[in-house]
C-alpha positions in Angstrom: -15.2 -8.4 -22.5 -13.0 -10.9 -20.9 -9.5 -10.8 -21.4 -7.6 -14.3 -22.1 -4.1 -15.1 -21.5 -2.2 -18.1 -23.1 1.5 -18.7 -23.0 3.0 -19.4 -26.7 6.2 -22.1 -26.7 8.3 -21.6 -30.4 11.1 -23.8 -30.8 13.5 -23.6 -33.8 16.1 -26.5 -35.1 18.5 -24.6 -37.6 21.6 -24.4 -39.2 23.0 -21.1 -39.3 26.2 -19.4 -40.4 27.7 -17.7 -37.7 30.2 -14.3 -38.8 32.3 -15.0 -35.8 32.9 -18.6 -34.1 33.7 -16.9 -30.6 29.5 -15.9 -30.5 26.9 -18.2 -28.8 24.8 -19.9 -30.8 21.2 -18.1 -31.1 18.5 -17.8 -33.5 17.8 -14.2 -34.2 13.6 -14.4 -34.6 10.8 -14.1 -32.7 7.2 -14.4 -32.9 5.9 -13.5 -36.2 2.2 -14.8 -35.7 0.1 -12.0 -36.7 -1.3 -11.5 -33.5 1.6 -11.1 -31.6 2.9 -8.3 -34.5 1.8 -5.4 -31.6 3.5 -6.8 -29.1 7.1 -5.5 -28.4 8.9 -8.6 -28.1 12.8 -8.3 -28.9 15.1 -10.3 -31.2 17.7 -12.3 -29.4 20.9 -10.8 -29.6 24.7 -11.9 -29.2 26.6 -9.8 -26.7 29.2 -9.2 -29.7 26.7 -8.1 -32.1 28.5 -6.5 -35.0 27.4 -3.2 -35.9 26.4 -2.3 -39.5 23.5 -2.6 -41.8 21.5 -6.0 -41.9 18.5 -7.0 -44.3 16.4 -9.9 -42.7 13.7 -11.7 -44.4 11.0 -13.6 -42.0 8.3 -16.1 -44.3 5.6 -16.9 -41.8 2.6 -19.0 -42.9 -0.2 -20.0 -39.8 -2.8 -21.5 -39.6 -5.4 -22.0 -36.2 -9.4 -22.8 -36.5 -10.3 -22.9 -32.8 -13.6 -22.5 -31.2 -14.5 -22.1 -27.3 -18.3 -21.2 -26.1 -19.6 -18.6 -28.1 -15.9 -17.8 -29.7 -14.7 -18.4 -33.1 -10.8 -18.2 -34.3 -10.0 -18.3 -38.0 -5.9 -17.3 -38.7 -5.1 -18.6 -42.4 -2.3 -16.7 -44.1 1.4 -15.5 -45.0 3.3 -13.0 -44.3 6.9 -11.8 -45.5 8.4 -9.6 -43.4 12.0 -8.0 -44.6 13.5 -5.5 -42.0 16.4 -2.8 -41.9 18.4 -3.3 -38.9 21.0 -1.3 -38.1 23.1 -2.0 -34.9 26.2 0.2 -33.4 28.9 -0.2 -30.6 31.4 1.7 -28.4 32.7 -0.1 -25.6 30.1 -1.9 -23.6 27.0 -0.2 -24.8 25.1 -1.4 -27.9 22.6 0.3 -29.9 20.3 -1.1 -32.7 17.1 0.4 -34.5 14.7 -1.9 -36.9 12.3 -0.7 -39.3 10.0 -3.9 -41.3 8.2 -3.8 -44.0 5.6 -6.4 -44.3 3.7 -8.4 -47.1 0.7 -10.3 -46.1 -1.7 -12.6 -48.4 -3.0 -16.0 -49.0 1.0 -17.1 -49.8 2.3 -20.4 -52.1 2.9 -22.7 -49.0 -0.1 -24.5 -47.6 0.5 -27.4 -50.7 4.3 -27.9 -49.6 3.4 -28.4 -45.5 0.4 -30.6 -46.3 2.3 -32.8 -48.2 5.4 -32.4 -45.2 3.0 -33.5 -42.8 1.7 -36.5 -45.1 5.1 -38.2 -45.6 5.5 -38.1 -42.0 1.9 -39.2 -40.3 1.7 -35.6 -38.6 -1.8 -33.8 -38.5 -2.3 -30.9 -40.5 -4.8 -29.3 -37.4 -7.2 -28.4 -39.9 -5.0 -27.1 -42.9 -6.3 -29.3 -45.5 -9.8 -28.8 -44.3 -9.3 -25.1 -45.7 -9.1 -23.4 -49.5 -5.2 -23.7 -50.2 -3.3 -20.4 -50.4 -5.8 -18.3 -49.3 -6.0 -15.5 -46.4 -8.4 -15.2 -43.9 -8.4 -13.5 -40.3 -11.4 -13.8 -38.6 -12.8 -13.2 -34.7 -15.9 -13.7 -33.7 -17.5 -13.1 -30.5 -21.3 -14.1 -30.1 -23.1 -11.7 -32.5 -19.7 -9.6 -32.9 -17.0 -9.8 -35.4 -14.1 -7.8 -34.5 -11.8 -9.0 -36.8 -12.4 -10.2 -40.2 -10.2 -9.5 -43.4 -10.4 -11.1 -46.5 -7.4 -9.6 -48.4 -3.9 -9.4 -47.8 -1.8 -5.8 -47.4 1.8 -4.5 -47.4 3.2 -1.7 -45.4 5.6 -0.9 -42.4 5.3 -2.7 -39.2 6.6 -1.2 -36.1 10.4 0.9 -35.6 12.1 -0.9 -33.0 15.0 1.2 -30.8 17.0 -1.0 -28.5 19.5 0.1 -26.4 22.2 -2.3 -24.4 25.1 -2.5 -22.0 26.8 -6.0 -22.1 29.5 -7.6 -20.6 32.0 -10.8 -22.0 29.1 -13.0 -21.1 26.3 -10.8 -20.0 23.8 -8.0 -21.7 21.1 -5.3 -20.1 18.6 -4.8 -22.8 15.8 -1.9 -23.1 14.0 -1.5 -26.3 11.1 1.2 -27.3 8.7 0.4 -29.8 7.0 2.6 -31.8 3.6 2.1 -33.5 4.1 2.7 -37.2 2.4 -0.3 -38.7 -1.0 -0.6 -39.5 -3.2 -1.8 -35.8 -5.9 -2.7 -38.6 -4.2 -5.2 -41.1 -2.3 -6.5 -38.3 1.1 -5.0 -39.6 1.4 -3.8 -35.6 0.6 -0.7 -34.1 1.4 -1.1 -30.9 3.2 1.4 -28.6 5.7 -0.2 -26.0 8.4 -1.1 -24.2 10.7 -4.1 -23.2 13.6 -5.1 -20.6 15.3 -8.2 -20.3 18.8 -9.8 -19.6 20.9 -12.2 -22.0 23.1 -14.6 -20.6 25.3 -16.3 -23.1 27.5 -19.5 -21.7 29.9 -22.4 -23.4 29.7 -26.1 -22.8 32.6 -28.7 -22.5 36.2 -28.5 -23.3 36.5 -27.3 -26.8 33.7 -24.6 -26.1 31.9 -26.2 -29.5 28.8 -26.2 -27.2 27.0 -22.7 -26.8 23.9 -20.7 -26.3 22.1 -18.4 -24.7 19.5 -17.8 -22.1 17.3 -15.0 -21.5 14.2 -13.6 -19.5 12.5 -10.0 -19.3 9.1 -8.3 -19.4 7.4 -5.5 -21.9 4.7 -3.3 -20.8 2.5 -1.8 -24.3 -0.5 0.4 -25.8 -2.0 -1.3 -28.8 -5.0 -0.4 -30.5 -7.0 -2.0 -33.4 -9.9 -4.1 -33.9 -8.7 -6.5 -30.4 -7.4 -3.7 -28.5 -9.9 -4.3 -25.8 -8.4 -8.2 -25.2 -5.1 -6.9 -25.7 -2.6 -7.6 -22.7 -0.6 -4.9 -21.1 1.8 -6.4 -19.5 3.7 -9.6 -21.3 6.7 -11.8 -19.6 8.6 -13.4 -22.6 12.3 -15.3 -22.2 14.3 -17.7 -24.8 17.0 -21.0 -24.4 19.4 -21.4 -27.4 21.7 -24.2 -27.3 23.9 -25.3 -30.9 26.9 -27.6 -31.5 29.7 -25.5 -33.6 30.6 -27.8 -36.5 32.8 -25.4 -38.1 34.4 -21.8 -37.5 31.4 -20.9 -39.4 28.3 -23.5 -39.2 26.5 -24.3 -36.3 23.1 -26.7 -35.9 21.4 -25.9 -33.2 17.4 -25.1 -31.3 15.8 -22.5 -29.6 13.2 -22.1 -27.8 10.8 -18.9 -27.1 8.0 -18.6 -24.1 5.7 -15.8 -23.9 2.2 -15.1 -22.3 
């Protein structure tokens, strides 16, 4: 069975409320596309991350119908994902450990970005050709089906344990992943690790300006129903860059690459 690679560009415009005015501007997500759930990509962090106890929500919806030779690609659903993070410090170093819990299913959202895309001429790719709120994950392969579910699930997804050494501007990242979600329903399952370096920097003469730029590689074990087209080694990086229009707001994008 072959093994394709494609290279996934996210990019995020946002207003967010920044605890500390002094931190670079940077949107702390990452890929929540239900493929990509095994993968041990990391959540961009600011080198002054506060330690403590955070609860953050993710709503995801997707939706791809793509076909290529004897393949078929059906991703139609939502997922909520809320996770524990808790993140420590003393001195340089910096330690953090997430723990999700996600909620998949056919969601309320496909009316909402239908209409979105109607007031403003965009294509829907194929949303509106498709039953509305419903859930569907289905691969097909000639005469195979590898992947086909028909019913949402909730559950854990995978405990994330980072570990970092970072500087005024600067931060050394490591993170382990451990395979506690379910490989089958997509909730993870994959077994892995990551490295990657963070540099945050400030623009113009007030400093209002600010992001951050990063670039690493993870190396992973996944099973489940595409383990066999799974990669094993991923390269992934991410540019932020937001305006600070108050000690507390900022508007700003980021962008994400991974293969």
């Amino acid at each position: 069975m072959s093994k394709p690679c494609c290279a996934v560009l996210l990019g995020g415009l946002l207003m967010v409320s920044a605890a500390d005015a002094a931190e670079p501007f940077v949107i702390a997500s990452f890929n929540q596309a239900a493929l990509a759930r095994h993968a041990p990509l990391p959540v961009p962090q600011t080198p002054g991350v506060p330690a403590g106890v955070q609860v953050v929500a993710d709503w995801t919806t997707e939706n791809v119908i793509d076909t290529r030779g004897d393949e078929t690609l059906l991703l139609d659903g939502e997922a909520l994902r809320l996770a524990l993070r808790v993140a420590a410090a003393r001195g340089p170093w910096r330690w953090t450990a997430e723990l999700p819990l996600l909620s998949s299913g056919g969601g309320v959202l496909d009316a909402p970005i239908e209409n979105w895309h109607g007031w403003f001429g965009l294509p829907n790719a194929g949303r509106d050709t498709l039953p509305r709120d419903d859930y569907r994950y289905r691969y097909q392969r000639g005469a195979d089906t590898p992947l086909d579910l028909a019913r949402g699930d909730s559950g854990l997804g995978d405990l994330r344990l980072g570990a970092g050494y970072c500087g005024a501007t600067r931060c050394a990242r490591t993170m382990l992943q451990l395979p506690s979600g379910d490989a089958d329903h997509l909730h993870g399952g994959g077994l892995g690790v990551a490295a990657w370096i963070e540099q945050a920097y400030r623009l113009g003469p007030d400093g209002r300006w600010s992001g951050m730029i990063a670039a690493g590689g993870s190396a992973l074990r996944a099973n489940g129903p595409l383990e066999a087209q799974q990669r094993e080694v991923l390269g992934f990086g991410w540019a932020s860059l937001g305006y600070a229009i108050t000690e507390r707001w900022a508007l700003g994008a980021q962008f994400t690459l991974h293969t």
